[in-house]
C-alpha positions as CSV (number, residue, x, y, z in Angstrom):
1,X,46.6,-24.2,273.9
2,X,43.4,-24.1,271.5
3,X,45.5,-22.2,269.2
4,X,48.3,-25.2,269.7
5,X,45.9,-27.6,269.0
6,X,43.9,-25.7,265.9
7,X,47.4,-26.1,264.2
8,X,48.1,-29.5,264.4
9,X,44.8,-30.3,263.3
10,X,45.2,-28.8,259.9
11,X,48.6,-29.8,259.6
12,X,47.7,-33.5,260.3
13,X,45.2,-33.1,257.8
14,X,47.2,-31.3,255.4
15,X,49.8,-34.6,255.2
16,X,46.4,-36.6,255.2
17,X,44.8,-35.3,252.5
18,X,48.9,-35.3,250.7
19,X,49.1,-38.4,251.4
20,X,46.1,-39.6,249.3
21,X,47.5,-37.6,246.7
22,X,50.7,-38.6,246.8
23,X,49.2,-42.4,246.2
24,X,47.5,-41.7,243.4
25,X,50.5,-39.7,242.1
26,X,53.1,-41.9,239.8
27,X,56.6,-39.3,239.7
28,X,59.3,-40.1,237.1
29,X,62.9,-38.1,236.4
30,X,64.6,-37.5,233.3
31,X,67.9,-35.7,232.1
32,X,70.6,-34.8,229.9
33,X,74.1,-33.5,230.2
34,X,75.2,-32.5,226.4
35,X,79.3,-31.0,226.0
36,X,80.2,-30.3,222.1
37,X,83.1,-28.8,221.6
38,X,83.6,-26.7,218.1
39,X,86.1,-25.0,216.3
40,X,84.6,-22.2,214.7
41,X,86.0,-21.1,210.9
42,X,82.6,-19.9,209.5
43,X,84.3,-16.4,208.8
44,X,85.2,-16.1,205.3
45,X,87.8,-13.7,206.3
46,X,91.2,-14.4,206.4
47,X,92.0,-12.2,208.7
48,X,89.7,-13.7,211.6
49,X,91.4,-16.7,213.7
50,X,89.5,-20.0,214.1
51,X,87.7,-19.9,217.6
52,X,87.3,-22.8,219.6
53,X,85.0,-23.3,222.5
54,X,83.1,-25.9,224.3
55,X,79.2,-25.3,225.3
56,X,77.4,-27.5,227.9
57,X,73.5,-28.0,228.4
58,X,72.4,-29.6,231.0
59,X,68.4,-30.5,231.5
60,X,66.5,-32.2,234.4
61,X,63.1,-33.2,234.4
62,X,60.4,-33.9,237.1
63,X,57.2,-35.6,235.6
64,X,54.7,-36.4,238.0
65,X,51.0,-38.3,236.6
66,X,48.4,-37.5,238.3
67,X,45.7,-40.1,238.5
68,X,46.5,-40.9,235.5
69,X,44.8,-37.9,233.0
70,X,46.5,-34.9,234.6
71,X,50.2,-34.5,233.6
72,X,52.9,-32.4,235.5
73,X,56.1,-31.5,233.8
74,X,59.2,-29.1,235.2
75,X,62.4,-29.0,233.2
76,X,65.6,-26.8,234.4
77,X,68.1,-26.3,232.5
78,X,71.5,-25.2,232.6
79,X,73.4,-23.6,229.4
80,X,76.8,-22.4,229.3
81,X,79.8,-21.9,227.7
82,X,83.3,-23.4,229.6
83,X,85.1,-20.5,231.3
84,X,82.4,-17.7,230.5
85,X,82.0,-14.8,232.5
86,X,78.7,-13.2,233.9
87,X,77.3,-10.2,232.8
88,X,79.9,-7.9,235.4
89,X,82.7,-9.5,233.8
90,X,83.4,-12.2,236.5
91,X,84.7,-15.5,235.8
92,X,82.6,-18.3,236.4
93,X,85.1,-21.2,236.4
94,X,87.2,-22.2,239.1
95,X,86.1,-19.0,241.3
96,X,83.2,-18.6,244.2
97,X,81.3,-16.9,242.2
98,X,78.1,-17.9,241.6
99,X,76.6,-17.5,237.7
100,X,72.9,-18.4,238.4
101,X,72.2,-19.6,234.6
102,X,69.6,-22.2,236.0
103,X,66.5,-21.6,234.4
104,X,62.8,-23.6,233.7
105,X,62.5,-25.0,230.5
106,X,59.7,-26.2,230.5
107,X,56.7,-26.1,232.9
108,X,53.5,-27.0,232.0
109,X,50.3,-29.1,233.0
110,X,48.3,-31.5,230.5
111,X,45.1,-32.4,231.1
112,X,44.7,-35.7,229.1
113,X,40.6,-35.7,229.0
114,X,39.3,-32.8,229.6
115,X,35.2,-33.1,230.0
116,X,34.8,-35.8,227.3
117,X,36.8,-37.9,225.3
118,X,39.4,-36.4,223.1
119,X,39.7,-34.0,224.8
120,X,42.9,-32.2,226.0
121,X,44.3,-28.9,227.1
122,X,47.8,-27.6,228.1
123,X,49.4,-24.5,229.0
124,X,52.2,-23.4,230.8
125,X,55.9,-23.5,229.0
126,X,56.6,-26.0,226.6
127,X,58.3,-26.5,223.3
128,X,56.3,-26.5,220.5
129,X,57.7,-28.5,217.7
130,X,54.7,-29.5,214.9
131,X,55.0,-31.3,211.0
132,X,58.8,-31.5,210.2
133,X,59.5,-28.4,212.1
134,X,60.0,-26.5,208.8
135,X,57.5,-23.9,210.4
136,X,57.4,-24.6,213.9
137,X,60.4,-26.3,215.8
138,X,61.9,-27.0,219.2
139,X,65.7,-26.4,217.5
140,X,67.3,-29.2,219.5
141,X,70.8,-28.3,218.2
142,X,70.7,-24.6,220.2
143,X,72.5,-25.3,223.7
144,X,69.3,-23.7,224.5
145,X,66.5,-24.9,222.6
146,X,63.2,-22.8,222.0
147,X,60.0,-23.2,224.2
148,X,56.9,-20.8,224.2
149,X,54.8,-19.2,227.3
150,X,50.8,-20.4,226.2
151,X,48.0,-22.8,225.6
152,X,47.0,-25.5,223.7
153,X,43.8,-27.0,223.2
154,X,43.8,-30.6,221.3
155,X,40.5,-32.5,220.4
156,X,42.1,-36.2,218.9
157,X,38.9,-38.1,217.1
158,X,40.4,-42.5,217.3
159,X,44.0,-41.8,216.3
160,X,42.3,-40.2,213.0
161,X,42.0,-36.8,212.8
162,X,43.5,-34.2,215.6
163,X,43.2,-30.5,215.9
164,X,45.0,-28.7,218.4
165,X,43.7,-24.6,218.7
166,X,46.9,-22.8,220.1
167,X,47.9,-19.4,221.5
168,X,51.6,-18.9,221.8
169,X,52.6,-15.0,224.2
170,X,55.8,-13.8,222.3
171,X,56.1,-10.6,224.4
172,X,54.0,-9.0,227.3
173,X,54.9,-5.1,227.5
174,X,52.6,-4.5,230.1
175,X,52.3,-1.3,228.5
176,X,50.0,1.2,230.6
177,X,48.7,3.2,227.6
178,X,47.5,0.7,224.6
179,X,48.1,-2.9,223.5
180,X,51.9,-3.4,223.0
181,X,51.9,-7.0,223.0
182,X,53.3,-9.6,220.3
183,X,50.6,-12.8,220.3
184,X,50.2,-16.2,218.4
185,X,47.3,-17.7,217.4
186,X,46.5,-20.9,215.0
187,X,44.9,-23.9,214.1
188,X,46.9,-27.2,213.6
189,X,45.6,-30.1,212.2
190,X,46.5,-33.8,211.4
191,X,44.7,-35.4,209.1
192,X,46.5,-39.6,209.4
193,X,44.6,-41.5,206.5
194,X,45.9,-38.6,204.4
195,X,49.4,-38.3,206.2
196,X,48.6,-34.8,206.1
197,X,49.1,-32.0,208.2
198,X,46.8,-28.1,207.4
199,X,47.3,-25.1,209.9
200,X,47.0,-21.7,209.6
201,X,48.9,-19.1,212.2
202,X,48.0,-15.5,212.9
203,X,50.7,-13.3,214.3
204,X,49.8,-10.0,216.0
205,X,52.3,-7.5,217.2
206,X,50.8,-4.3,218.7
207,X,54.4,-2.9,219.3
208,X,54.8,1.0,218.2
209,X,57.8,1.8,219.4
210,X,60.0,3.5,216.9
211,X,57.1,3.8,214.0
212,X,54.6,6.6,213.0
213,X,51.3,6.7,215.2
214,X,48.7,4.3,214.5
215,X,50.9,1.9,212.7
216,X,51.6,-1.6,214.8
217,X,54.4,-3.9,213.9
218,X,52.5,-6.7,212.1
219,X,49.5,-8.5,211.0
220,X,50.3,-11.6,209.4
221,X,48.4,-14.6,208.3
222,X,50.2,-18.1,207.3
223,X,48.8,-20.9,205.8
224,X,50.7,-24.3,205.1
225,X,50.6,-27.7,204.6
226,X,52.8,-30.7,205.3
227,X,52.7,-34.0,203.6
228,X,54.4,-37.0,204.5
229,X,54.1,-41.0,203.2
230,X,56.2,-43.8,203.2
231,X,55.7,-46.4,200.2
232,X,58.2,-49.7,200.5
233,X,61.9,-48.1,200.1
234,X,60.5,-44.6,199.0
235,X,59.7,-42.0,201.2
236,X,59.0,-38.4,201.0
237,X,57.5,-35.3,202.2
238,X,56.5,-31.8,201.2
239,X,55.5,-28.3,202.4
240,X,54.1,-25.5,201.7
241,X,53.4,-22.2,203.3
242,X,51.4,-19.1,201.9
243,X,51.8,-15.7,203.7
244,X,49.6,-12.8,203.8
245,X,48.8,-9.5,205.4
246,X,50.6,-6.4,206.7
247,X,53.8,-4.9,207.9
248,X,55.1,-1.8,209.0
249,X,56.5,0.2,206.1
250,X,59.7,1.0,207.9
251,X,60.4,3.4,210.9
252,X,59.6,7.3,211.5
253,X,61.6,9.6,209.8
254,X,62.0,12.8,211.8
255,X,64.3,14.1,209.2
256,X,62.2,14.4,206.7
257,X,58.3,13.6,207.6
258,X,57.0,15.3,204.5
259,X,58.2,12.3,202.4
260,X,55.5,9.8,204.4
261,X,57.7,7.0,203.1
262,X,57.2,5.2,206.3
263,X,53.9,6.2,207.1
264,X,52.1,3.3,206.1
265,X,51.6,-0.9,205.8
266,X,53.0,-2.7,203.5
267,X,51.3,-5.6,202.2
268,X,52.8,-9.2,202.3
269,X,52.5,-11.7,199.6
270,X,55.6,-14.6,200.3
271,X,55.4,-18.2,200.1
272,X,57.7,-21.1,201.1
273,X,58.0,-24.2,199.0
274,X,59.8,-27.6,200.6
275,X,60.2,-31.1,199.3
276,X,62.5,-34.3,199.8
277,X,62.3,-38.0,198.3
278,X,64.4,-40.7,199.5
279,X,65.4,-44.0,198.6
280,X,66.0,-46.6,201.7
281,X,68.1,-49.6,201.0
282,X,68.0,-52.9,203.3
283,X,70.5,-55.7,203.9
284,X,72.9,-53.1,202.4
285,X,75.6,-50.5,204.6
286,X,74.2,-47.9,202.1
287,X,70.6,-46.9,204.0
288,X,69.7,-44.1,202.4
289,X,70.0,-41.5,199.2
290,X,67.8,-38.2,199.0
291,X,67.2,-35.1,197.4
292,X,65.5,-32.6,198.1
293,X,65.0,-28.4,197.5
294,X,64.0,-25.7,199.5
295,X,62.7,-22.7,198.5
296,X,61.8,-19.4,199.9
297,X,60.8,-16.1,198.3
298,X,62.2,-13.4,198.6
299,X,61.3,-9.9,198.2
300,X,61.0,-8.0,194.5
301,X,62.7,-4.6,194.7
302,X,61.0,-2.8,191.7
303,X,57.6,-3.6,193.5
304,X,57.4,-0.9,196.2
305,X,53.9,-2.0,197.4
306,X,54.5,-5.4,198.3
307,X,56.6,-7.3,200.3
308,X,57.3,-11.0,199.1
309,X,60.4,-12.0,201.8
310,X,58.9,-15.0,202.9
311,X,59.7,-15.3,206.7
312,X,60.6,-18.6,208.3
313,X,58.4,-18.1,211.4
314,X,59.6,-20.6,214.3
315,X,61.3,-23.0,212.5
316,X,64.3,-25.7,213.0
317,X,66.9,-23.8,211.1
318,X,69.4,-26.1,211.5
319,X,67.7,-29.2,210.0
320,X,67.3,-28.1,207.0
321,X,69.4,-25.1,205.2
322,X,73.1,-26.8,206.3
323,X,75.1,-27.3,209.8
324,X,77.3,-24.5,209.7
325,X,73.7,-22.2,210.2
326,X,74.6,-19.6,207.9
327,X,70.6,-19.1,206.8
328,X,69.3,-19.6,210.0
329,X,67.8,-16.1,210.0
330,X,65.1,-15.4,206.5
331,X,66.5,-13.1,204.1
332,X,64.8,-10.3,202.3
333,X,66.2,-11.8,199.1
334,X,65.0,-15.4,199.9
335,X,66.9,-19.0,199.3
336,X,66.6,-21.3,197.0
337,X,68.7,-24.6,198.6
338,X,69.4,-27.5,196.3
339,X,70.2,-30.4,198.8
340,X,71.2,-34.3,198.7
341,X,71.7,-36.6,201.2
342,X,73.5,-39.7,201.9
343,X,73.5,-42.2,204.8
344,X,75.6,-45.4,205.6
345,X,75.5,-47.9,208.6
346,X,78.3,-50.3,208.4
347,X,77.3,-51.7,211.4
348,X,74.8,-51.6,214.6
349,X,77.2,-48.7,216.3
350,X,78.3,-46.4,214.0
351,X,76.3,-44.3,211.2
352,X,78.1,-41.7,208.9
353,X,75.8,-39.2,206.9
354,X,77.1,-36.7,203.8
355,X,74.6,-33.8,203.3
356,X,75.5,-31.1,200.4
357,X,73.7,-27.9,199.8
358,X,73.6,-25.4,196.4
359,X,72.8,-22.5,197.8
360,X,71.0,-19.3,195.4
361,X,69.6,-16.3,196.2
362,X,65.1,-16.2,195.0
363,X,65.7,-12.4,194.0
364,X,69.3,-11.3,192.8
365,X,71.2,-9.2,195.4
366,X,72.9,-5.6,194.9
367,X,76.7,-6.6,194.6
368,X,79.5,-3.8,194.3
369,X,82.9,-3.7,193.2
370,X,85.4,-1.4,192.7
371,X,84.3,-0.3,189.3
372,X,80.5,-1.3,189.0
373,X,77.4,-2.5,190.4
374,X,75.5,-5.5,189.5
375,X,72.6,-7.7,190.6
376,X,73.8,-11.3,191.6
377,X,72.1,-14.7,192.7
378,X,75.1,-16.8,193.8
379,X,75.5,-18.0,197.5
380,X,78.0,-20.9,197.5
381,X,78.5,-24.8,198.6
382,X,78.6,-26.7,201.7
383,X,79.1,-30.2,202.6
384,X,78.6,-31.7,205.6
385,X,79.8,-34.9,207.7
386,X,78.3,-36.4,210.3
387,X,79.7,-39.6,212.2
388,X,77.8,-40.8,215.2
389,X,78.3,-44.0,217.8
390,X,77.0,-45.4,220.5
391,X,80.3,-47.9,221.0
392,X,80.8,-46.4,224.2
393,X,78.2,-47.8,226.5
394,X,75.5,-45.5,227.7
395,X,76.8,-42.7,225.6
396,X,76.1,-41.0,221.9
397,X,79.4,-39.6,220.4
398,X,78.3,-37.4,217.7
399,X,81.0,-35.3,215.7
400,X,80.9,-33.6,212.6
401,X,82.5,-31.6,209.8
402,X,81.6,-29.0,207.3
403,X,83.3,-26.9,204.6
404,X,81.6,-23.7,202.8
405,X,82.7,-22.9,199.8
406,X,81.3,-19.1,198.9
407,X,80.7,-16.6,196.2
408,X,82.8,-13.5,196.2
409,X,80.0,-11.7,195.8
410,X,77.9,-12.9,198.8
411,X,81.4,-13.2,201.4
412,X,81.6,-9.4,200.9
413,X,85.2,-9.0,201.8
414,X,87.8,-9.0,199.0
415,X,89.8,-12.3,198.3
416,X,87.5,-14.6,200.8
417,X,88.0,-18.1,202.0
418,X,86.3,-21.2,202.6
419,X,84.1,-21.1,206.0
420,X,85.4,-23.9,207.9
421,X,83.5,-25.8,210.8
422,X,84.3,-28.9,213.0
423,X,82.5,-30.1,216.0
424,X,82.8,-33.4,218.9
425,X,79.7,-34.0,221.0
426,X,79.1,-36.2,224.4
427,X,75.4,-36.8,224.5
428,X,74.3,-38.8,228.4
429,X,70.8,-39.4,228.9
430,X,69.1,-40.6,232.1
């Protein structure tokens, strides 16, 4: 009976003390369900059939206040492709069985003064998009979106000036021997009077698997800026990122060990280079003209002591080097894009957008023929179309279309064709 009784007590004080809680608790929802279907023609051989496919994301969000400083924020999501199968093969559509691709998101805490004023601190999962997202970037195209496992610490001084210390956990190997981890750190900083943005990121991988002993995978520094300002109809906005430090040299050779080719760093020297001005009309269907390059370096073969490949760290790929996402990954022999852009409104519902790209190579590329071998720069064209509505109530229709029209040299397959790329999108939010 005292047993009995010592039970009820703490669970009547358990919904008690929840209860307080609870009122002092303010809980909001939020979603998405996101279908695009594309037909796929980025091949540039004529041999490969255009594929066609629809992917779905779906994201739901609990966001629960907490007397009002202490934020609480779980996101599930859902991403799939229509009729996949799971990793044994089975089909997943119109059968019993069961594909469990829910997974969090996001899930994080924010503490919205921490100690004193300014203060603010936040860790858990989150996405982590900063600047333009030329360097770090949430990549809301993706039907799954990046978001990091860390922390960040923000100190905001009147709207003014904010700096926010971060570390980001890339990979825990839980490795029993040594450090095998791959960590983040860096400083981000807003400057507002200046509409200027200064970070500096330090990326530490402790992996040695695969390379000679002692050697980790990397030890790099990066340094940027981003600059943004809007003056009447012109805006525009510029950055910049210097890299430094040191790489593995490449991987052990058990072959032949005597050469020590791979025994070693390598030092890194690469820097990134990103600027766009536009022209905004008013009372006009024509809103907007810009042009813009972006330029990466990329890595000079004669120099064996250096590497110069400028590597585009986190970055929302699709943004910025074309829609069809051919340079999404960076290249050892870096990009140089050329870019305009044009945007009209003809009226409150629709908006139609025409984005072109020259693309180049930084450092020329090895390209072989039949008969010789030359060193090449010449990437190709692409256009892209974009046409988005909200004429349907409570919905964004979003659908696109792009053409790619590449160098022989860089297609590498003999007598290539255009990559092709088409796309319809239902965006619901609620």
């Amino acid at each position: 009976m005292k047993h009995l009784l010592a039970t009820f007590l703490v669970v009547a004080l358990v919904f008690v003390f929840a209860g307080e809680i609870m009122a002092e608790t303010k809980i909001d929802f939020e979603g998405q369900i996101r279908v695009r279907d594309e037909l796929n023609g980025k091949s540039f051989d004529s041999s490969d059939a255009v594929k066609n496919y629809v992917d779905m994301r779906t994201r739901f969000g609990v966001r629960a206040t907490v007397k009002d400083n202490v934020e609480a924020f779980v996101q599930l999501q859902d991403s799939r492709r229509f009729g996949q199968f799971d990793g044994d093969g089975n089909r997943l559509s119109g059968t019993l069985t069961n594909g469990a691709n829910v997974d969090v998101h996001q899930a994080f805490f924010h503490v919205k003064r921490m100690i004193t004023d300014g203060l603010s601190f936040k860790a858990g999962r989150f996405e982590f998009a900063k600047g333009n997202q030329r360097v770090f970037g949430s990549v809301g195209w993706s039907n799954v979106g990046r978001s990091w496992d860390g922390a960040e610490l923000t100190y905001t001084s009147e709207d003014q000036f904010k700096a926010s210390l971060f570390g980001l956990k890339a990979a825990e190997r839980n490795n029993s021997y040594y450090n095998a981890d791959f960590d983040i750190f860096g400083l981000y900083t807003t400057i507002n009077d200046f509409n200027l943005d200064i970070f500096g990121v330090y990326e530490y991988d402790a992996d040695t698997t695969g390379l000679y002993t002692g050697i980790n995978r990397l030890d790099r520094m990066s340094f940027g800026m981003y600059y943004h300002r809007k003056m009447d109809a012109i805006d525009f906005e510029m950055n910049g990122v210097y890299q430094t430090g040191k790489q593995a040299r490449g991987l052990y050779d058990a072959l032949d060990p005597a050469l020590r080719d791979n025994m070693d760093k390598i030092d890194i020297a690469a820097f990134m280079f990103q600027a766009e001005a536009g022209y905004n009309f008013t009372d006009s269907p024509l809103k907007r003209v810009a042009l813009g390059v972006d330029f990466a370096s990329g890595d000079d073969p004669t120099d064996a002591d250096t590497y110069q490949g400028y590597n585009n760290l986190y970055y929302t790929g699709h943004k910025f080097r074309g829609f069809m996402d051919y340079f999404i990954a960076s290249h050892e022999s870096g990009l140089i894009d050329l870019y305009g852009k044009v945007a009209v409104k003809p009226n409150d519902d629709w908006t139609i957008k025409l984005h072109g790209h020259y693309f180049q190579t930084a450092e020329d590329y090895t390209y072989m023929t039949e008969s010789d071998t030359t060193m090449v720069s010449d990437v190709g064209m692409e256009f892209d179309l974009t046409v988005v509505t909200t004429v349907v109530e409570g919905i964004k229709i979003q659908g696109g279309a792009s053409i790619f029209m590449v160098e022989d040299a860089w297609a590498e397959v003999a007598n290539p064709e255009n990559g092709t790329y088409g796309y319809l999108m239902g965006v619901v939010n609620f």
